[in-house]
N, C-alpha and C positions, 0 to 999 in steps of 0.2 A: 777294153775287154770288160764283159761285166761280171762280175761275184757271185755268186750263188747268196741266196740268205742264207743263214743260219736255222737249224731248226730251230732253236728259241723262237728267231725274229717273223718265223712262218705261222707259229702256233700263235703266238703273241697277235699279230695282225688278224688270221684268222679269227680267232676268240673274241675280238675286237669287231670285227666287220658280223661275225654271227649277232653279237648285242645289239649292235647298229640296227640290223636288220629287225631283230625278231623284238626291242624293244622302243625303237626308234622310227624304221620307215612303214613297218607293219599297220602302228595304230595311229600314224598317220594317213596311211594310203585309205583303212576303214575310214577315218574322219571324211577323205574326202569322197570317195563313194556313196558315200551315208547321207550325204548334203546333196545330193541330186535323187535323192528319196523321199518320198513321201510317208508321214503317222499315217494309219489306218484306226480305225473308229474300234476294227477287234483285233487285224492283224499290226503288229508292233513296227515293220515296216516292211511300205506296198514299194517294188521294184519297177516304174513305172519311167525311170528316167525325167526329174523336170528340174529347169531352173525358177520355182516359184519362191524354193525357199530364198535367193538369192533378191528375187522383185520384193519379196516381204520385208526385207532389211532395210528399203529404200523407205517405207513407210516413215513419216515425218516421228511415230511414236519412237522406233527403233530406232531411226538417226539420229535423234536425241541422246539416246544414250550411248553412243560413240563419240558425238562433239562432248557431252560431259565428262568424259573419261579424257578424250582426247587432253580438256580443259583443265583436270586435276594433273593430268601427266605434264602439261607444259609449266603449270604454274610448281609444281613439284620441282621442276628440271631447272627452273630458274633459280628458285629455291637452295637447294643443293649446291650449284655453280656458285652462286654467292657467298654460302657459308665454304664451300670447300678449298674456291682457289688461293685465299687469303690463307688459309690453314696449308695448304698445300706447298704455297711459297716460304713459309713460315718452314716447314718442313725439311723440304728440298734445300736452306740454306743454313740452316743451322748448322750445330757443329757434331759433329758425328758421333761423340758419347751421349746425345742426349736424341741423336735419331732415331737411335732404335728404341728408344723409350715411346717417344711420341709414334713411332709406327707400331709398336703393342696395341699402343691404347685407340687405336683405328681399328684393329683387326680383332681385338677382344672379343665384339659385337658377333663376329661372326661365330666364336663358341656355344651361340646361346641360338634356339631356334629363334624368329622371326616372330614367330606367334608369341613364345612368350615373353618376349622385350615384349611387343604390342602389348598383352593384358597388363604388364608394369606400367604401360603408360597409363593405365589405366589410375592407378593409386598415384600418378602426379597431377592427371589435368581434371580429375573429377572437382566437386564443388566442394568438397572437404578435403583436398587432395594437397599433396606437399608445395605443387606451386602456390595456389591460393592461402595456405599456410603461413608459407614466406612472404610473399606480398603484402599479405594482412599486419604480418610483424612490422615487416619494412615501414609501415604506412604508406607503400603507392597508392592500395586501393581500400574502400571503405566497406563495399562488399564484394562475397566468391564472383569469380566470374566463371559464365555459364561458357564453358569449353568444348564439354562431354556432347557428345551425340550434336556436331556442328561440323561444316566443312573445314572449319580451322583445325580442330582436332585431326582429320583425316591426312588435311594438309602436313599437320606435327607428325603425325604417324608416318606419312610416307618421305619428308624428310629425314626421319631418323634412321630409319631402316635402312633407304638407300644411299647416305651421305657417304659410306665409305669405298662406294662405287664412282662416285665421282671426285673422292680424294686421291685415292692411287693411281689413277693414270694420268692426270694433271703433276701430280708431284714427281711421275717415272718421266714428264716431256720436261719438267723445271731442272731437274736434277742431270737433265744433259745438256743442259746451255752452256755453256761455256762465259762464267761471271766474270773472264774479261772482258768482256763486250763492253758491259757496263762499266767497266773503268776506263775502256777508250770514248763512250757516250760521255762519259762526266768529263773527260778531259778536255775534248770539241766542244764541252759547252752545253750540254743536254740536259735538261732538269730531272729530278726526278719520275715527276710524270711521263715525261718525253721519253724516257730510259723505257720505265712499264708499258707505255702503249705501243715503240716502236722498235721494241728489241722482244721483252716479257713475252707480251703476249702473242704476238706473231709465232716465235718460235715453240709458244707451248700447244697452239693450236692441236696439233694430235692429239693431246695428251686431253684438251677441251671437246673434240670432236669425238673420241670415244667413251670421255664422262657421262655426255650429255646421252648418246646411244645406248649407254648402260643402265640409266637411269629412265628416261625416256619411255623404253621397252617393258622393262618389267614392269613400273607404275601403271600401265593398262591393264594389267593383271591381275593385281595384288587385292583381289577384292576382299580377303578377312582384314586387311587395315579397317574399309570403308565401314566394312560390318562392325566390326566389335567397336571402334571407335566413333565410327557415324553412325550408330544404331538402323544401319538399312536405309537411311531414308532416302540415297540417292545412289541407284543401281549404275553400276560401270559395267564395262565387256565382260570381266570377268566371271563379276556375279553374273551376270546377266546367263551367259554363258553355262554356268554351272546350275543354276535354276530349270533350262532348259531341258539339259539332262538330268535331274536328280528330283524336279519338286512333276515338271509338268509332262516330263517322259516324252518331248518333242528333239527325240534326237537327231535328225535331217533337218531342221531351223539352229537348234542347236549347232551345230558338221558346219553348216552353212556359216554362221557366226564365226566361230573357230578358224575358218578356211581367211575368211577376211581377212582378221584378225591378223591373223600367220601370214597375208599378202603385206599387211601393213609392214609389219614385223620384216618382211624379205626387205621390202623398199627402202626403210629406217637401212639396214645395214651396207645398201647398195649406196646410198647418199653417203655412207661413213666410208666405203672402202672407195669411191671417186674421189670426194675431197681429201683424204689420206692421199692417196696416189695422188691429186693433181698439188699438194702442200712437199711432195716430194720431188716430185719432177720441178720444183721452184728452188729446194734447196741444194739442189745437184748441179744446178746453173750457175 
């Protein structure tokens, strides 16, 4: 027999699917209308139906800056997963008066906008900046080194930004293993490593397969890192993207862009929710 909702739970959902709607699939469905149109030279845009802007993207210029972004995204995503899962595990086994201290100081970052962590970083990797400060103290190095407006800086940037995307869900798959295992591994005889590679990380896989999607995704995006930190010199989707509509007023190359973009973006989450599912159907075996 089924229940009526409650009027809360009708208003609620309502309210909910209204936003959806009018802030969600509205200016998406313009996005994609908009990409099957053409600039006009007076009118802003001709309703002519083509797929030219979509042939234009294939242009070896414009595919360029898809694999560079692609490129900053993957080395990002590695990036992160290396600094994360060690902190992660680190995490996930400690002792619990002192987890919730180390999960603060994960989540801090996100009280502060994005942007302005970024210009902070600013006052550590420039050439008079606190790293080369300390360095110079240290005596690693003899002079600044040139960081600022470089891929590595960008790199630094979009590590830091999204390292705490790839910590929490690694440390939510660590933190349900079950660390007997590991003492029935050590007792058969399994070394340490043998423990991490065939217990660890098997089972944390979800938790590495939705880091990596989280970080991944956005890093195509994120073009005020590239900017303020790269000084522009190498356009990603995003910027790219945002150039289109805001500097050169091609909003149907632009739509078109966007559309890709968000196809990638669909495909990335379809690869997460198959290998989720197929890591499931393994451990229900």
């Amino acid at each position: 027999m089924n229940k009526k909702l409650p009027l809360f739970a009708k208003i609620s959902i309502g309210l909910l699917s209204f936003w959806l709607l009018l802030f969600a699939f509205l200016p998406n469905l313009l996005v994609l209308v908009s990409s099957f149109l053409t600039k006009g030279e007076t009118e802003f845009l001709i309703y002519d139906g083509t797929l030219s802007n979509y042939a234009k993207i294939a242009d070896p210029l414009y595919l360029s800056i898809f694999l560079s972004s692609f490129k900053i995204a993957i080395i990002t995503t590695i990036s992160t997963l290396i600094l994360a899962y060690p902190f992660a595990f680190i995490l996930a086994t400690t002792a619990k008066k002192y987890r919730s201290i180390l999960l603060l100081l994960v989540i801090i970052p996100f009280w502060t906008s994005s942007l302005v962590r970024t210009y902070a970083l600013i006052a550590i990797l420039k050439t008079k900046g606190l790293l080369n400060a300390l360095l110079l103290y240290l005596g690693f190095i003899d002079t600044p080194l040139e960081i600022m407006y470089t891929q590595t800086a960008v790199y630094i940037g979009m590590t830091y930004t999204l390292l705490p995307f790839m910590i929490l869900p690694i440390y939510a798959s660590i933190e349900k293993i079950d660390m007997r295992l590991l003492e029935a591994a050590k007792d058969l005889g399994a070394s340490t490593i043998a423990q991490f590679t065939k217990i660890i990380i098997p089972l944390s896989l979800p938790g590495i397969i939705a880091g990596v999607t989280l970080v991944f995704l956005p890093s195509l995006g994120m073009f005020f890192i590239a900017d303020i930190l790269g000084g522009a010199k190498d356009l990603i989707v995003g910027s790219f993207i945002r150039n289109q509509f805001l500097t050169f007023r091609d909003w149907p190359f632009g739509s078109s862009a966007a559309v890709v973009l968000t196809l990638i973006m669909f495909f990335m989450i379809y690869l997460y929710a198959s290998a989720s599912t197929k890591i499931g159907q393994k451990d229900s075996l």
